[in-house]
C-alpha positions in Angstrom: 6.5 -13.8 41.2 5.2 -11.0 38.7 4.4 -12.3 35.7 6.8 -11.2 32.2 4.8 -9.8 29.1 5.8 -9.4 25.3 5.8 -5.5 25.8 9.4 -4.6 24.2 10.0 -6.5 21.8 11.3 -4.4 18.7 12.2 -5.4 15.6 14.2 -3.5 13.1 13.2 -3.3 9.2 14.9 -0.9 6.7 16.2 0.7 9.2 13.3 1.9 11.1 12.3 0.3 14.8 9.5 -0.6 15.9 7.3 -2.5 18.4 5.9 -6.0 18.4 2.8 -6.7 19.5 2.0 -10.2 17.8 4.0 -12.5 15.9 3.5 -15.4 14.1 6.4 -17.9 11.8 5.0 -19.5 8.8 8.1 -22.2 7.8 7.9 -22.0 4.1 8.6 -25.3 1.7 5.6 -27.8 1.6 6.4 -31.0 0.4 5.4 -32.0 -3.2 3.9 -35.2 -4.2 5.4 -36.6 -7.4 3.0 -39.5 -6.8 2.0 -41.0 -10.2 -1.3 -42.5 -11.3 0.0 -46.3 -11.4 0.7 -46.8 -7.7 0.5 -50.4 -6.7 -2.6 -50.2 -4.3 -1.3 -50.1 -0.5 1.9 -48.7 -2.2 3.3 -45.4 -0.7 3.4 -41.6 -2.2 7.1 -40.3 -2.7 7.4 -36.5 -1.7 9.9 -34.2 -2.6 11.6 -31.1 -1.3 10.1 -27.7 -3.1 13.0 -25.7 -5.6 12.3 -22.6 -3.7 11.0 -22.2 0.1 10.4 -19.1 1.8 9.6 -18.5 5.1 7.1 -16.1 6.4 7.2 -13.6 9.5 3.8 -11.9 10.5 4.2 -9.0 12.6 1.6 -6.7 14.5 3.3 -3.5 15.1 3.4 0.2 16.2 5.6 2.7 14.6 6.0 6.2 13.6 5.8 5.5 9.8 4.1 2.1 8.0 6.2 -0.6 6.4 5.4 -0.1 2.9 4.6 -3.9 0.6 6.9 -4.8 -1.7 10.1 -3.0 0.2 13.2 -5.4 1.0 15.8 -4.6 3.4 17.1 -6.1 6.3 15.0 -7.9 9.4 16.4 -8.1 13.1 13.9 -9.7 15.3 14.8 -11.9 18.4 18.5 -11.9 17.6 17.9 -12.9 14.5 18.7 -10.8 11.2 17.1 -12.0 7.7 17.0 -11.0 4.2 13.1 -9.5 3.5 10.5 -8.3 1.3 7.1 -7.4 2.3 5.1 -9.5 1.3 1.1 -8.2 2.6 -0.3 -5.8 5.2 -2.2 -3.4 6.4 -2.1 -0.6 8.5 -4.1 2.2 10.6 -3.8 5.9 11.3 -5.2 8.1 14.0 -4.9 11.1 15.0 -2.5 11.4 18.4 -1.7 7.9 17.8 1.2 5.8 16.8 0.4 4.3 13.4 -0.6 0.6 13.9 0.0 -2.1 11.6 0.5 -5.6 10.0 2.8 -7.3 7.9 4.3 -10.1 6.2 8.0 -10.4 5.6 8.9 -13.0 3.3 12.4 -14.2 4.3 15.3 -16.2 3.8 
Protein backbone atom coordinates (compact mmCIF):
# COMPACT_ATOMS: atom_id res chain seq x y z
CA UNK A 1 0.00 0.00 0.00
CA UNK A 2 1.71 3.42 -1.14
CA UNK A 3 2.22 5.53 1.34
CA UNK A 4 -0.01 9.25 1.51
CA UNK A 5 2.05 12.60 1.90
CA UNK A 6 1.04 16.19 3.04
CA UNK A 7 1.63 17.38 -0.68
CA UNK A 8 -1.77 19.40 -1.28
CA UNK A 9 -2.70 20.79 1.33
CA UNK A 10 -3.78 24.55 0.55
CA UNK A 11 -4.80 26.98 2.67
CA UNK A 12 -6.56 30.16 1.80
CA UNK A 13 -5.65 33.75 3.39
CA UNK A 14 -7.03 37.11 2.12
CA UNK A 15 -8.04 35.59 -0.53
CA UNK A 16 -4.93 34.19 -2.10
CA UNK A 17 -4.13 30.19 -2.06
CA UNK A 18 -1.41 28.65 -1.36
CA UNK A 19 0.48 25.50 -0.42
CA UNK A 20 1.30 23.86 2.93
CA UNK A 21 4.34 22.42 3.53
CA UNK A 22 4.55 22.49 7.48
CA UNK A 23 2.20 23.37 10.04
CA UNK A 24 2.25 23.69 13.53
CA UNK A 25 -0.98 24.83 16.27
CA UNK A 26 0.04 26.80 19.14
CA UNK A 27 -3.38 26.74 21.57
CA UNK A 28 -3.23 30.10 23.05
CA UNK A 29 -4.51 30.96 26.88
CA UNK A 30 -1.89 29.85 29.62
CA UNK A 31 -3.11 29.57 32.86
CA UNK A 32 -2.35 32.38 35.41
CA UNK A 33 -1.38 31.88 38.92
CA UNK A 34 -3.12 34.19 41.34
CA UNK A 35 -1.22 32.30 44.00
CA UNK A 36 -0.47 34.70 46.99
CA UNK A 37 2.56 34.86 49.18
CA UNK A 38 0.65 33.44 52.48
CA UNK A 39 -0.01 29.94 51.22
CA UNK A 40 -0.32 27.47 54.03
CA UNK A 41 2.87 25.27 53.32
CA UNK A 42 1.64 21.88 51.39
CA UNK A 43 -1.35 24.15 50.37
CA UNK A 44 -2.19 24.26 46.62
CA UNK A 45 -1.81 27.25 43.90
CA UNK A 46 -5.26 28.42 42.42
CA UNK A 47 -5.02 29.21 38.57
CA UNK A 48 -7.14 31.09 36.49
CA UNK A 49 -8.34 31.30 32.94
CA UNK A 50 -6.37 34.29 30.92
CA UNK A 51 -9.05 37.53 29.77
CA UNK A 52 -7.83 37.10 26.29
CA UNK A 53 -6.46 33.76 24.47
CA UNK A 54 -5.29 33.52 21.07
CA UNK A 55 -4.42 30.77 19.25
CA UNK A 56 -1.54 30.48 16.91
CA UNK A 57 -1.19 28.74 13.32
CA UNK A 58 2.40 28.40 11.85
CA UNK A 59 2.53 27.85 8.32
CA UNK A 60 5.46 26.96 5.86
CA UNK A 61 4.22 27.84 2.46
CA UNK A 62 4.70 28.43 -1.31
CA UNK A 63 2.89 30.98 -3.16
CA UNK A 64 2.97 33.45 -5.96
CA UNK A 65 2.98 36.59 -3.62
CA UNK A 66 4.14 36.71 0.37
CA UNK A 67 1.67 37.03 3.16
CA UNK A 68 2.43 40.44 4.31
CA UNK A 69 2.63 40.82 8.82
CA UNK A 70 0.17 42.69 10.31
CA UNK A 71 -2.72 41.84 7.39
CA UNK A 72 -6.10 40.20 8.78
CA UNK A 73 -8.49 38.53 6.71
CA UNK A 74 -9.95 35.34 6.57
CA UNK A 75 -8.12 31.65 7.16
CA UNK A 76 -9.46 28.28 5.57
CA UNK A 77 -7.19 25.53 6.39
CA UNK A 78 -8.33 21.83 6.94
CA UNK A 79 -12.04 22.74 6.81
CA UNK A 80 -11.64 25.11 9.06
CA UNK A 81 -12.10 28.99 8.43
CA UNK A 82 -10.82 31.55 11.23
CA UNK A 83 -10.59 35.18 11.90
CA UNK A 84 -6.53 36.18 11.40
CA UNK A 85 -3.84 38.59 11.63
CA UNK A 86 -0.34 37.91 10.84
CA UNK A 87 1.30 37.86 13.44
CA UNK A 88 5.52 37.03 12.30
CA UNK A 89 7.24 35.67 9.29
CA UNK A 90 9.52 35.50 6.83
CA UNK A 91 9.85 34.83 3.42
CA UNK A 92 12.35 33.96 0.30
CA UNK A 93 12.58 34.94 -3.24
CA UNK A 94 14.38 33.33 -6.23
CA UNK A 95 14.53 33.71 -9.35
CA UNK A 96 12.20 30.93 -11.44
CA UNK A 97 10.96 30.02 -8.20
CA UNK A 98 7.71 30.12 -6.25
CA UNK A 99 8.22 32.59 -3.36
CA UNK A 100 8.69 30.47 -0.12
CA UNK A 101 7.69 31.46 3.20
CA UNK A 102 6.66 31.46 6.90
CA UNK A 103 4.02 32.72 9.04
CA UNK A 104 2.15 33.14 12.09
CA UNK A 105 -1.59 33.72 12.06
CA UNK A 106 -2.95 34.70 15.21
CA UNK A 107 -6.52 33.46 15.29
CA UNK A 108 -9.68 33.20 16.96
Amino acid sequence: MPASDSQGNNFVFAGSTYTATNVAVNYGGDLLETSHLGLASGASRTYISPALKDNEITVDYFGSAAITVGSTGTLAFAGATYAATTSGGSVTYAVGELVKGNATFKVQ
